[in-house]
DOTI-762246 format. One line per 2 residues: number of its first residue (from 1); for each residue x, y, z of N, C-alpha, C. Coordinates in steps of 0.02 Angstrom, whole numbers, m for minus. Layout:
BEGIN
NUM> X/Y/Z/X/Y/Z/X/Y/Z | ... .
***
This chain:
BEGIN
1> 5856/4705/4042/5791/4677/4027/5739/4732/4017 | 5729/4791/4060/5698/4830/4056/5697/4886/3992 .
3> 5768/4884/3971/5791/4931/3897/5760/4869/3830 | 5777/4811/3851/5756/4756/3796/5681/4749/3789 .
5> 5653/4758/3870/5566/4745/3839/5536/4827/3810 | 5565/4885/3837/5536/4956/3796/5551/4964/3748 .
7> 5593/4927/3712/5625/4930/3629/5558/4884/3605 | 5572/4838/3645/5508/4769/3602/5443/4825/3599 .
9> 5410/4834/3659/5361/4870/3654/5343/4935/3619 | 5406/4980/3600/5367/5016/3577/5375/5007/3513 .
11> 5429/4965/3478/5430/4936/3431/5366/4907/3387 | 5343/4871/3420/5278/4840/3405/5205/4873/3401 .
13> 5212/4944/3460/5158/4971/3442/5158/5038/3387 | 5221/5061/3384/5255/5113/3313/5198/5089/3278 .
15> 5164/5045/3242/5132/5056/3190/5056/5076/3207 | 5024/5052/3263/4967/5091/3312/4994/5160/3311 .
17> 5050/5165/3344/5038/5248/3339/5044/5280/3289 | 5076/5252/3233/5060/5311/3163/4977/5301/3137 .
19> 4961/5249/3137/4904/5243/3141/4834/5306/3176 | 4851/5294/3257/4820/5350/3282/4843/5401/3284 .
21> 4910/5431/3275/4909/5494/3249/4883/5535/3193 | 4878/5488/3137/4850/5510/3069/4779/5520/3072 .
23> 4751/5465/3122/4681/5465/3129/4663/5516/3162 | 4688/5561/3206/4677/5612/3253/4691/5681/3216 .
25> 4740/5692/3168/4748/5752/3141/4709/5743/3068 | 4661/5695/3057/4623/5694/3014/4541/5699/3046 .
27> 4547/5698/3134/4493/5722/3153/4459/5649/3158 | 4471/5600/3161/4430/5517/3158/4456/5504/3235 .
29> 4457/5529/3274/4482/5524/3347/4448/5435/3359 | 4383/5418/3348/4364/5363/3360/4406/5322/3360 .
31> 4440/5305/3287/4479/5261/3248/4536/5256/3306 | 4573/5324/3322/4630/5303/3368/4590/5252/3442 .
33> 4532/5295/3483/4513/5257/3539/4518/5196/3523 | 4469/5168/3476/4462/5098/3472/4506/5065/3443 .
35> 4561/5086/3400/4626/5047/3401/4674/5030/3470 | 4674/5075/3527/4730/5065/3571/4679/5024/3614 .
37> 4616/5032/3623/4591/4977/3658/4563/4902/3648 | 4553/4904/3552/4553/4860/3540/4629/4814/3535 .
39> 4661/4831/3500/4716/4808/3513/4746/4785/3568 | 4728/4804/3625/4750/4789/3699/4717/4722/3720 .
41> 4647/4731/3691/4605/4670/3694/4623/4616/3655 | 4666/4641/3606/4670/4581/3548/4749/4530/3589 .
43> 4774/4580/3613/4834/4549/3634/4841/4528/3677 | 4786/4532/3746/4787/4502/3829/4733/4433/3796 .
45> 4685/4436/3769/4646/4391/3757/4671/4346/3704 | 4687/4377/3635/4703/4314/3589/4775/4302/3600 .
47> 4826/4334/3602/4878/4303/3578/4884/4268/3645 | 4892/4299/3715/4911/4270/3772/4886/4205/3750 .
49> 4808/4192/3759/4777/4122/3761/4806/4091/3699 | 4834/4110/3638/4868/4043/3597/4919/4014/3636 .
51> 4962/4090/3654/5029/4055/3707/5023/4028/3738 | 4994/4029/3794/4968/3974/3859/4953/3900/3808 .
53> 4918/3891/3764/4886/3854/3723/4952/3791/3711 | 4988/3834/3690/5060/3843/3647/5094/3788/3713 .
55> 5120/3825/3763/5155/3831/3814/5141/3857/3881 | 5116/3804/3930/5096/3849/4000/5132/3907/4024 .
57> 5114/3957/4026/5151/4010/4061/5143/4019/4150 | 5200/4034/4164/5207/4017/4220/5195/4102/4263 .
59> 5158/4115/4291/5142/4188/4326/5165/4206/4395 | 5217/4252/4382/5236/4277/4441/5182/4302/4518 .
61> 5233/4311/4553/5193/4346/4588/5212/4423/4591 | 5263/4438/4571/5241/4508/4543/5192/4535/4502 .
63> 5181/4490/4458/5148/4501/4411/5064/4512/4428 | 5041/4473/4494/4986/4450/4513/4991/4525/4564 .
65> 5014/4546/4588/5033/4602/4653/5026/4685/4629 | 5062/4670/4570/5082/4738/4533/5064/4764/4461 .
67> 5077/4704/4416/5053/4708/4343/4980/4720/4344 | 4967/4640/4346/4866/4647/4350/4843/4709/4379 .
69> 4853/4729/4449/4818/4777/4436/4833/4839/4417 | 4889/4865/4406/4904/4924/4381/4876/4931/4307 .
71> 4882/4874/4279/4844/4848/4219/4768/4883/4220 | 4720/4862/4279/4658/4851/4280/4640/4933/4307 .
73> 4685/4974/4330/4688/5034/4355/4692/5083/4319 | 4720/5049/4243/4742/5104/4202/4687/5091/4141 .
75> 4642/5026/4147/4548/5037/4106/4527/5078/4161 | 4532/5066/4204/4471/5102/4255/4488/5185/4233 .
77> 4566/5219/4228/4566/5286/4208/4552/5297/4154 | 4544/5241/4092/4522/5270/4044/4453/5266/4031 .
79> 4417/5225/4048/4349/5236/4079/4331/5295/4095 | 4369/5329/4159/4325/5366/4184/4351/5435/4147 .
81> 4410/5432/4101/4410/5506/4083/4396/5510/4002 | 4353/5434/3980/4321/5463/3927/4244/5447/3934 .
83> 4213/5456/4005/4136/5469/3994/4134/5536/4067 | 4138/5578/4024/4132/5661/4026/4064/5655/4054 .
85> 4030/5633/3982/3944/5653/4019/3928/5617/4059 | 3922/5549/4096/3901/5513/4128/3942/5554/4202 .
87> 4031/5567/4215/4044/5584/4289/4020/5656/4271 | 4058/5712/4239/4060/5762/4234/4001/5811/4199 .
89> 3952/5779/4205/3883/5800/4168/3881/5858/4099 | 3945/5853/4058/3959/5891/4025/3916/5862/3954 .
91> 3914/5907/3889/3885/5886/3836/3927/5832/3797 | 3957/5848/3790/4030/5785/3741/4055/5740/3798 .
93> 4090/5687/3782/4167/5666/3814/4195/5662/3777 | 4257/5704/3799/4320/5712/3770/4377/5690/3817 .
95> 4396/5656/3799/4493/5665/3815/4531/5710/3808 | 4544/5751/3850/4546/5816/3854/4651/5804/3871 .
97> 4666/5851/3867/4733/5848/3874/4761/5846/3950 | 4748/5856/3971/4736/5838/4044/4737/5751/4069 .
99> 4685/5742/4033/4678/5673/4024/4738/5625/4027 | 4770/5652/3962/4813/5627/3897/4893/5655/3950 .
101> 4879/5696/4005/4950/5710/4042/4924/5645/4110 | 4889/5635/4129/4858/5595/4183/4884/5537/4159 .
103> 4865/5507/4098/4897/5447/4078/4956/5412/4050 | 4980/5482/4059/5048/5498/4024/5095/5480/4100 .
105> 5070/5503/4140/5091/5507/4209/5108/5444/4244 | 5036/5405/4228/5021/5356/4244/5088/5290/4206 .
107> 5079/5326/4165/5139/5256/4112/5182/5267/4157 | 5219/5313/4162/5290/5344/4214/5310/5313/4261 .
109> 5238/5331/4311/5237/5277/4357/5248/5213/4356 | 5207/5165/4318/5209/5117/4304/5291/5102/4298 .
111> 5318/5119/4236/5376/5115/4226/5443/5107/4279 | 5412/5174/4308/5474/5183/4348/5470/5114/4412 .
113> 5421/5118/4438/5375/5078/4487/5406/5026/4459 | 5409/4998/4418/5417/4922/4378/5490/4899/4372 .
115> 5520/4966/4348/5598/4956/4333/5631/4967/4428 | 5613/4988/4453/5613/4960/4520/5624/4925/4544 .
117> 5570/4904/4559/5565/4831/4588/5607/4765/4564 | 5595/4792/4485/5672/4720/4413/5706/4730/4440 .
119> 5740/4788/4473/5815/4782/4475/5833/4793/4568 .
***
């Protein structure tokens, strides 16, 4: 289950990421931010709510324990490591590579944390 949903997923987002890669080595860094977060928005808010719409979905309690908030943990890090000037009183915010290993980290966790507990 766990090899079947990381195929689905990264399957589906392959075209986001050529997307924000192109946008980033063309220097439009915006374009990538607000694709991976809009998109995130487009998919917890619209599609979920057709499904439910569709078909009640039924919610674990893992899901309520572990998902949600690791979910809600991982806006809060991107929040806070793309407003530079507001914590870090610096001139820009950047997403700094650091950042980009923090959240990188963070997936890992998640992952591993997740495939865990499935099995």
């Amino acid at each position: 289950m766990i090899i079947g949903l990381t195929i689905v997923a990264f399957g589906t987002s392959s075209p986001e990421l050529a997307v924000n890669i192109s946008a980033a080595l063309s220097g439009s860094v915006d374009i990538a931010i607000g694709n991976v977060v809009g998109s995130n928005i487009f998919n917890i808010f619209l599609i979920l709510g057709i499904a439910a719409l569709i078909y009640p979905i039924d919610i674990q309690s893992k899901s309520v324990w572990i998902e949600i908030p690791l979910s809600l943990l991982s806006a809060v890090m991107l929040t806070l490591f793309a407003n530079d000037i507001f914590f870090d009183r610096t001139a820009t915010n950047v997403i700094s590579r650091t950042d980009a290993l923090g959240l990188l980290g963070f997936f890992i966790v998640f992952y591993v944390l997740y495939s865990t507990l499935l099995s």
